[in-house]
C-alpha positions as CSV (number, residue, x, y, z in Angstrom):
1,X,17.9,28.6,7.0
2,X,18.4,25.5,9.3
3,X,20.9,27.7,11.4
4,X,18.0,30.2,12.2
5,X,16.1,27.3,13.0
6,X,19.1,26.1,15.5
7,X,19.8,29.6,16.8
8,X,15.3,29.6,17.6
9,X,15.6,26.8,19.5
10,X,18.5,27.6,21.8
11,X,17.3,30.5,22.5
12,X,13.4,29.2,23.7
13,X,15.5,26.0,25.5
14,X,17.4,28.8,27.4
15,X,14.3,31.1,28.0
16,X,12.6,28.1,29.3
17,X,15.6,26.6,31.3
18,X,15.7,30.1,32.9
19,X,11.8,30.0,34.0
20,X,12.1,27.0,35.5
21,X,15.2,27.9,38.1
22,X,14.8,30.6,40.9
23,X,17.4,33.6,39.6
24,X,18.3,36.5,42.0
25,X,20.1,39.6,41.3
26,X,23.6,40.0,43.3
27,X,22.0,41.7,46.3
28,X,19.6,39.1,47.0
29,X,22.7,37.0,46.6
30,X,24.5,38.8,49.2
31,X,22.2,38.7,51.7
32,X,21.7,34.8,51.5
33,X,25.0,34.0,51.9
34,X,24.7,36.2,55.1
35,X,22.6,34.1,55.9
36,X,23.9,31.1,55.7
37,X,23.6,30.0,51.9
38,X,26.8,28.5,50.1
39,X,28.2,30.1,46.8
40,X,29.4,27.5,44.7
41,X,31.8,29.5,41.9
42,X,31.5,27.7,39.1
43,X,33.8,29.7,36.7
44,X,37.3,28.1,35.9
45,X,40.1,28.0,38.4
46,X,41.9,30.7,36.4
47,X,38.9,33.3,36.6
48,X,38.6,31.9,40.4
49,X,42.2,32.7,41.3
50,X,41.7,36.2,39.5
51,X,39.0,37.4,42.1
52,X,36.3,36.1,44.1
53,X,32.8,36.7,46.2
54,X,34.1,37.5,49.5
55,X,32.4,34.9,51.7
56,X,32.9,32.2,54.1
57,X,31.2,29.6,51.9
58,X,32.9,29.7,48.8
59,X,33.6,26.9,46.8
60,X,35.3,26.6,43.2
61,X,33.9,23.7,41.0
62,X,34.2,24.4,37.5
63,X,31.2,23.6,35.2
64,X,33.0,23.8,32.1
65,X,36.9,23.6,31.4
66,X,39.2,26.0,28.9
67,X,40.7,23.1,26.2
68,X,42.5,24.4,23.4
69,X,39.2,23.0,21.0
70,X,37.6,25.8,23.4
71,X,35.5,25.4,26.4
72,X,34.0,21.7,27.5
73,X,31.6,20.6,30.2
74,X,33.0,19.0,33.5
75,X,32.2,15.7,33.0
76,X,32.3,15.3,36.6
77,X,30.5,18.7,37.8
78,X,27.7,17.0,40.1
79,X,30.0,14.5,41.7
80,X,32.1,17.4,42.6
81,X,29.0,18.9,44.4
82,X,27.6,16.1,45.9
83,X,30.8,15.3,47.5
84,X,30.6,19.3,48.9
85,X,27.5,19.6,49.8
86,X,24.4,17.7,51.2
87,X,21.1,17.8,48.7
88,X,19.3,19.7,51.6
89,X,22.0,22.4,51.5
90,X,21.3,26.3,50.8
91,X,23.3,26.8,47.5
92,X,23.7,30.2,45.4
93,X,25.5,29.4,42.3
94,X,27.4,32.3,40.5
95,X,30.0,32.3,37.6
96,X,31.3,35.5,35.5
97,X,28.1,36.5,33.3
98,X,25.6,34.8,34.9
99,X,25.2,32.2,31.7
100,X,26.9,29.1,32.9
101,X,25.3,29.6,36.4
102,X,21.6,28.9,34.7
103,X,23.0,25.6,33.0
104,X,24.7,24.5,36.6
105,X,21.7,26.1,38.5
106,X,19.8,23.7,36.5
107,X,22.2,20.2,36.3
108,X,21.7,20.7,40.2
109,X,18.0,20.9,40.4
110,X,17.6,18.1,38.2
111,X,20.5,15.8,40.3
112,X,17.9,16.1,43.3
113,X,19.2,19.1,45.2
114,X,16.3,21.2,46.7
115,X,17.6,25.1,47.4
116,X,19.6,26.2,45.0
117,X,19.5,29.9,43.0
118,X,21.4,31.4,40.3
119,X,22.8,35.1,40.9
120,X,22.0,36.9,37.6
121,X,24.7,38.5,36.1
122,X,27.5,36.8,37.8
123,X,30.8,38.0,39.4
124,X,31.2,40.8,37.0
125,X,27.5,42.4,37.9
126,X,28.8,41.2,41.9
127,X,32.0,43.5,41.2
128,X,30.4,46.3,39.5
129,X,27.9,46.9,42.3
130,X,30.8,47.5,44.5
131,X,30.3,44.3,46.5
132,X,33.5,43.1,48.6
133,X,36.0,40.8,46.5
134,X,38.6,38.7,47.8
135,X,41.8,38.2,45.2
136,X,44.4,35.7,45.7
137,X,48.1,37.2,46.4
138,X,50.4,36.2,43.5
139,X,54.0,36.4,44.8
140,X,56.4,38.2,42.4
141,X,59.6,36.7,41.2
């Protein structure tokens, strides 16, 4: 019974985190960054190196890191941004589902920054719309 009670509360703390951050769909994304906005990817450098939003302003900082206990928040995730970007920048923030993007999307807020949205759905909802991709050229031994 107490894990019903956990599983509740996760899910109204992720309903309500979600209301409280501006989410756009992949399109909305797109045009943004057209004009101007940066994508901060914040998937891990191994899903980044496997294909990307194909845009000027695209930066990898990971919000959470693959351990072999399983996945672990980047202890130093807003440093990494602050050091990027100014709190008056434009900011989209993806990742692969569009999950770790509302947690990030929401770290950021909180730090101070003033323009930041979360692109539902993520890279994979980005690829599947048939939106341009940029993949890293692995040289073969």
């Amino acid at each position: 019974m107490g894990i019903n009670w956990v599983l509740i509360l996760a899910g109204v703390l992720l309903f309500c985190t979600a209301e409280a951050i501006v989410s756009i769909d992949v399109h909305k994304a797109k045009d943004l960054l057209r004009l101007g906005y940066h994508y901060v990817d914040v998937r891990t450098a191994e899903e980044f190196n496997e294909g990307y939003v194909d845009f000027e302003k695209v930066v990898n900082i990971p919000y959470m890191f693959s351990t072999p206990e399983g996945r672990t928040r980047n202890p130093q995730f807003l440093e990494h941004v602050s050091s990027a970007f100014n709190k008056d920048d434009r900011i989209v923030v993806g990742c692969q589902l569009g999950i770790r993007s509302v947690s990030a999307t929401t770290d950021l807020e909180n730090d101070g920054f003033k323009d930041v949205r979360n692109m539902e759905g993520g890279y994979k909802v980005w690829v599947e719309n048939g939106l341009s991709v940029k993949k890293p050229h692995h040289e073969e031994l």
